[in-house]
C-alpha positions in Angstrom: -5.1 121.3 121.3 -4.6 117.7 121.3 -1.7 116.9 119.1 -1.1 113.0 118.5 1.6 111.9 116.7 0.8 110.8 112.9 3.9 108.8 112.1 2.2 107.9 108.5 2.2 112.3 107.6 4.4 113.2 104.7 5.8 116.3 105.2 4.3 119.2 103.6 7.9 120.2 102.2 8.3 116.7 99.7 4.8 117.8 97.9 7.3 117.9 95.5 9.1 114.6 95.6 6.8 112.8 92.9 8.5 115.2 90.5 4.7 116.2 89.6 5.3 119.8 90.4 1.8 119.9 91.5 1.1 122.7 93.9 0.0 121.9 97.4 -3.5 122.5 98.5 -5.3 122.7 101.9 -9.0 123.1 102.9 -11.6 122.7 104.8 -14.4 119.5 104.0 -17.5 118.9 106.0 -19.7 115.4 105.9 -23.0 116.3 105.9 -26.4 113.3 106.5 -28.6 112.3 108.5 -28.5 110.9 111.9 -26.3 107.6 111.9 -25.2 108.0 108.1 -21.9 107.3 109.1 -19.6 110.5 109.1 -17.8 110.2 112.8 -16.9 106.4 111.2 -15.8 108.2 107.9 -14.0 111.2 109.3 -11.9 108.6 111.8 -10.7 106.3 108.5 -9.9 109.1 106.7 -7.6 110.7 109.6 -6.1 107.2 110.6 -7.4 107.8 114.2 -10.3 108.2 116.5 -10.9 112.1 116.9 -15.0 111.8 116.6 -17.2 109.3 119.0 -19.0 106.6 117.1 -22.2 105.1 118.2 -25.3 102.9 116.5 -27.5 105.5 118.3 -28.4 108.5 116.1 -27.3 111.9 117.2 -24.3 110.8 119.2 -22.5 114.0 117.2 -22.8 117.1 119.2 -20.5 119.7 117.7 -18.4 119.7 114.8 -15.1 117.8 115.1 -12.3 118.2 113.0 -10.1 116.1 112.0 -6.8 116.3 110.0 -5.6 114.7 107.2 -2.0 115.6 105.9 -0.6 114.2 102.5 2.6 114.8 100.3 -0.2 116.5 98.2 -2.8 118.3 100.4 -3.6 119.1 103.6 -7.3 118.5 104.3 -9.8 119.7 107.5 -12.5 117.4 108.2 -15.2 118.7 109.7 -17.6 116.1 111.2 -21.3 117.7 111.9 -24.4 116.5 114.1 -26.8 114.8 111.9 -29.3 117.2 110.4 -32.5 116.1 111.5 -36.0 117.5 112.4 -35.2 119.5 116.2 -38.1 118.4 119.2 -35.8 120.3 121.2 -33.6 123.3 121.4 -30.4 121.5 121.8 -31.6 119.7 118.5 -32.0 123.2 117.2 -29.1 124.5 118.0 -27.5 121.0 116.6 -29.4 121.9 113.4 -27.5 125.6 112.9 -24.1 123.8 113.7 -24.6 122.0 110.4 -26.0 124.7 107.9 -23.1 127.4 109.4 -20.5 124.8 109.4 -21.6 123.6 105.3 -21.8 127.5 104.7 -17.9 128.0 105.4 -15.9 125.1 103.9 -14.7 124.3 100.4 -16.3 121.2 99.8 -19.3 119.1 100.9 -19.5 115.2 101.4 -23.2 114.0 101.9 -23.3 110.6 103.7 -26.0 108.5 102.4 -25.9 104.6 104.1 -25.5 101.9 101.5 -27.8 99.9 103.5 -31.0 102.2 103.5 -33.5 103.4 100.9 -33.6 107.2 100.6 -36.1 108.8 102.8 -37.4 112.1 103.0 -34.7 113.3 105.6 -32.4 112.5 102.8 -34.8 114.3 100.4 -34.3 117.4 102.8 -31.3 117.7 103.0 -30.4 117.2 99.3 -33.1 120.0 98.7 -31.0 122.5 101.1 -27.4 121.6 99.1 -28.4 122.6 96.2 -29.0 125.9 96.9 -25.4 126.0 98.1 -24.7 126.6 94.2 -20.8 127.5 94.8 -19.8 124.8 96.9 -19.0 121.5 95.2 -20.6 118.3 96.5 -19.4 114.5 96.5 -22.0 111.9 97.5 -20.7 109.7 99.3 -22.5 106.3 99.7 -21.7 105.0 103.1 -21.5 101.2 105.0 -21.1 99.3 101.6 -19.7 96.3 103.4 -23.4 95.9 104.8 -25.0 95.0 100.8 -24.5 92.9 98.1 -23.5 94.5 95.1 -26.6 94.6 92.9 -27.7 96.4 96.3 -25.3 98.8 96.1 -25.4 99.6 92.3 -29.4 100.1 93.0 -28.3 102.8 95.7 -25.9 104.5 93.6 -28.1 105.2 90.6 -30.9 106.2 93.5 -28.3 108.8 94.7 -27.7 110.2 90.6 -31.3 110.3 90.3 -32.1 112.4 93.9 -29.2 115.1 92.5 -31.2 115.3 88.9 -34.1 115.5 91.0 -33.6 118.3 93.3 -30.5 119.7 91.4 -27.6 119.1 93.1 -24.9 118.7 91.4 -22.4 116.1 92.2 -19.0 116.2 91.7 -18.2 112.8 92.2 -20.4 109.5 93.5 -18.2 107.4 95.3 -19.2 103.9 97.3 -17.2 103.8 100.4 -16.8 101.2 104.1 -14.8 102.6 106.6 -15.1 100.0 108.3 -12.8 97.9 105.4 -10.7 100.6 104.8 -12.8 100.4 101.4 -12.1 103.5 98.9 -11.2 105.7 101.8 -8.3 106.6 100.1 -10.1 107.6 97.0 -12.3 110.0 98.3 -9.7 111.8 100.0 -7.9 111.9 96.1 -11.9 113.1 94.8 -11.9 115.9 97.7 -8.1 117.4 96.7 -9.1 118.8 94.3 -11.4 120.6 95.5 -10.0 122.6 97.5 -8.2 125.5 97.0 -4.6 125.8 96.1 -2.2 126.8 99.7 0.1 126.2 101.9 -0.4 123.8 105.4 -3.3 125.4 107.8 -1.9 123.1 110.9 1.4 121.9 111.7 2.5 118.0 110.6 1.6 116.0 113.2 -1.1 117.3 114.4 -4.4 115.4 113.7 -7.4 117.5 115.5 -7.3 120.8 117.1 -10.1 119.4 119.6 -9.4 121.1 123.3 -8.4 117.9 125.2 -11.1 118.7 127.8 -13.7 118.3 125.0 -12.2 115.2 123.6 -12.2 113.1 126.9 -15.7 114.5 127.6 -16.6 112.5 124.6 -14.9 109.6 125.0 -16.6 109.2 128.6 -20.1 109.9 126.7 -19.4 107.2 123.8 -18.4 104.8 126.9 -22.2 106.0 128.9 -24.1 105.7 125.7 -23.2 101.7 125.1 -26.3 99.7 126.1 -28.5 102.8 127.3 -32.0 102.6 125.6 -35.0 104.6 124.9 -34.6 108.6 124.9 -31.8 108.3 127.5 -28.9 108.6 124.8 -29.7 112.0 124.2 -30.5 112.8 127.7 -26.9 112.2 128.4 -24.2 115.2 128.3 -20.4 115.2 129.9 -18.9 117.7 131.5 -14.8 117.8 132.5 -14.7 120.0 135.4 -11.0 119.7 136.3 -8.0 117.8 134.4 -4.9 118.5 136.9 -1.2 116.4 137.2 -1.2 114.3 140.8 0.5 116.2 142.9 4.2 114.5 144.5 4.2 111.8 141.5 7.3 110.7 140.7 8.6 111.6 137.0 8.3 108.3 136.0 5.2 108.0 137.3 3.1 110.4 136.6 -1.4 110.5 137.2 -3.6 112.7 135.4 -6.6 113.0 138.0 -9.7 114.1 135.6 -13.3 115.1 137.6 -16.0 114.8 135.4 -19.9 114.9 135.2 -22.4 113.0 133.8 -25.7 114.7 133.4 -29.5 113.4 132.6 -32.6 115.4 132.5 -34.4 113.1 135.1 -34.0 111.6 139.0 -35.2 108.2 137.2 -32.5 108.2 135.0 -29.9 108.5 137.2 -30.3 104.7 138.5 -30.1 103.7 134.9 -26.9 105.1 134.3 -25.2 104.3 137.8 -26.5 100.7 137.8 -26.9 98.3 140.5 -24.5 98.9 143.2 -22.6 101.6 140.7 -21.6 98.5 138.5 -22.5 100.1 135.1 -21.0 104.0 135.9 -17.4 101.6 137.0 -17.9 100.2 133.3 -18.3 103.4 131.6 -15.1 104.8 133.7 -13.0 101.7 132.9 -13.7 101.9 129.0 -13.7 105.1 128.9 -10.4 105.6 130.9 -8.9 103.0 128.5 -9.5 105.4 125.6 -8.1 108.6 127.3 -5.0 107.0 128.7 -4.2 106.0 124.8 -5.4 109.7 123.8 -3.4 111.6 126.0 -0.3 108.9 126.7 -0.6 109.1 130.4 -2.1 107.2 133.0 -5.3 108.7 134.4 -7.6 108.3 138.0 -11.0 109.3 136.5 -13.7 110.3 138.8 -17.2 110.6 137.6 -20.2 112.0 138.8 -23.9 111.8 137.7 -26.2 114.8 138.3 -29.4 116.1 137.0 -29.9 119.1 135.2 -33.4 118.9 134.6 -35.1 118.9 131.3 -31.0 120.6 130.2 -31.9 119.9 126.5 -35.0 122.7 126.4 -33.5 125.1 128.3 -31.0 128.0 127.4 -29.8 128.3 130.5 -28.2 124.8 131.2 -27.5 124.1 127.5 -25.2 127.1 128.1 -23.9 125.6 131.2 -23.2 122.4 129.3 -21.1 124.1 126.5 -24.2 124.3 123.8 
């Protein structure tokens, strides 16, 4: 479990210190859309720190994430999901049963629709499939405002009413949101309080994910590999951590985190791609990517990375299992 100091967290035990008497509530809340709707983006402003990759390249999501947001208030458990979209292989699949199991279990559903994008019938889809979740209250949430004007917007959100009368899914609440601003953020998280059930903390102050670490800089080397890639290689990409282990004769003061990692792609022509010429684009992805896990785990880290092929890894049940799918 990663556990990163939240400075800004109220303890659970001054719920009380409004004078509100309100009872304290904790949950679990997923953010549901289609690829590149915005949820990793949303789920990172709404925990006050990066716990989910972010990318412009759709189906950068591969598992849920959860992130934690504590409050004098509420405790809530953000689960970030894949993008539902239609599966051309079995990891996309598998990606697919991640989301309907995940929406299946929590207390409330956000649906991610971008500001900046008409409805489409991937939309259309996925409202269809909320509302026969009948039990589960939904919020839309319309995403990336800071990207319209406002007549724009007001256009989207009364296309977003209309999609819920349409297929009959209830909302809860419509709320405009940009992460990216710091926009409303704090709004939704008052909307999805109350909507979840009444109870006491489900994770201890402080903490902000309960991500493995191994998982969370396996991701962070993968958000550095997919920045400038194009084509199909973005989802030809996976990252394994083979081995995370404290140098050996360091000095307290000094201590090294080595961390052996693998990149994998499907094909022997992608491999050049993601070394680049004379390994000068794999060095980039390690030195941004090292940047991010020396401030995620708070000590200095040698990071050695490998690229291999597993061949054609997102059809195939074997590998996907070897790759943690």
């Amino acid at each position: 479990m990663v556990v990163m100091n939240a400075s800004s967290a109220v303890p659970p035990e001054a719920a009380d210190a409004s004078g509100s008497g309100a009872p304290h509530r904790s949950g679990f809340a997923c953010f549901v859309g289609r690829p590149n709707a915005g949820k990793s983006t949303l789920t990172n402003a709404l925990v006050g720190t990066k716990v989910a990759i972010t990318s412009n390249r759709p189906q950068t999501t591969r598992h849920t994430v959860r992130g934690i947001v504590h409050r004098p208030d509420a405790q809530l458990v953000l689960v970030d999901t894949p993008g539902l979209h239609k599966p051309r292989t079995l990891l996309g699949e598998r990606l697919n049963d991640v989301v309907r199991t995940t929406w299946a279990e929590v207390d409330v559903i956000g649906f991610c629709l971008p500001a900046d994008q008409r409805i489409g019938p991937g939309d259309r889809f996925i409202a269809g499939e909320l509302a026969q979740l009948r039990r589960t209250p939904k919020i839309a949430v319309v995403t990336k405002t800071d990207l319209v004007t406002p007549d724009a917007l007001a256009e989207q959100l009364i296309a977003v009413e209309q999609l819920g009368k349409e297929l009959g899914v209830e909302w809860a609440e419509i709320v405009p949101v940009s992460a990216v601003r710091d926009e409303q953020v704090g709004l939704l998280a008052d909307l999805l309080v109350p909507l979840v059930p009444e109870g006491p903390p489900l994770y201890p102050d402080g903490d902000l994910t309960d991500e493995p670490e191994q998982v969370m800089v396996a991701e962070l080397i993968r958000e550095a590999a997919l920045e400038g890639v194009r084509d199909e290689l973005p989802h030809s990409i996976a990252v394994v951590v083979e081995e995370m282990l404290p140098r050996e004769g360091r000095p307290e003061d000094r201590p090294l985190l080595d961390i052996h990692a693998n990149v994998y792609i499907e094909r022997p022509s992608q491999k050049g791609i993601v070394i680049g010429p004379k390994g000068q684009r794999l060095k980039e992805v390690g030195s941004t990517s090292r940047k991010h896990i020396e401030a995620l785990l708070g000590t200095p880290v040698y990071l050695d990375l490998h690229v291999k092929v597993a061949k054609d890894w997102q059809r195939d049940p074997r590998q996907l299992r070897k790759l943690g799918f």
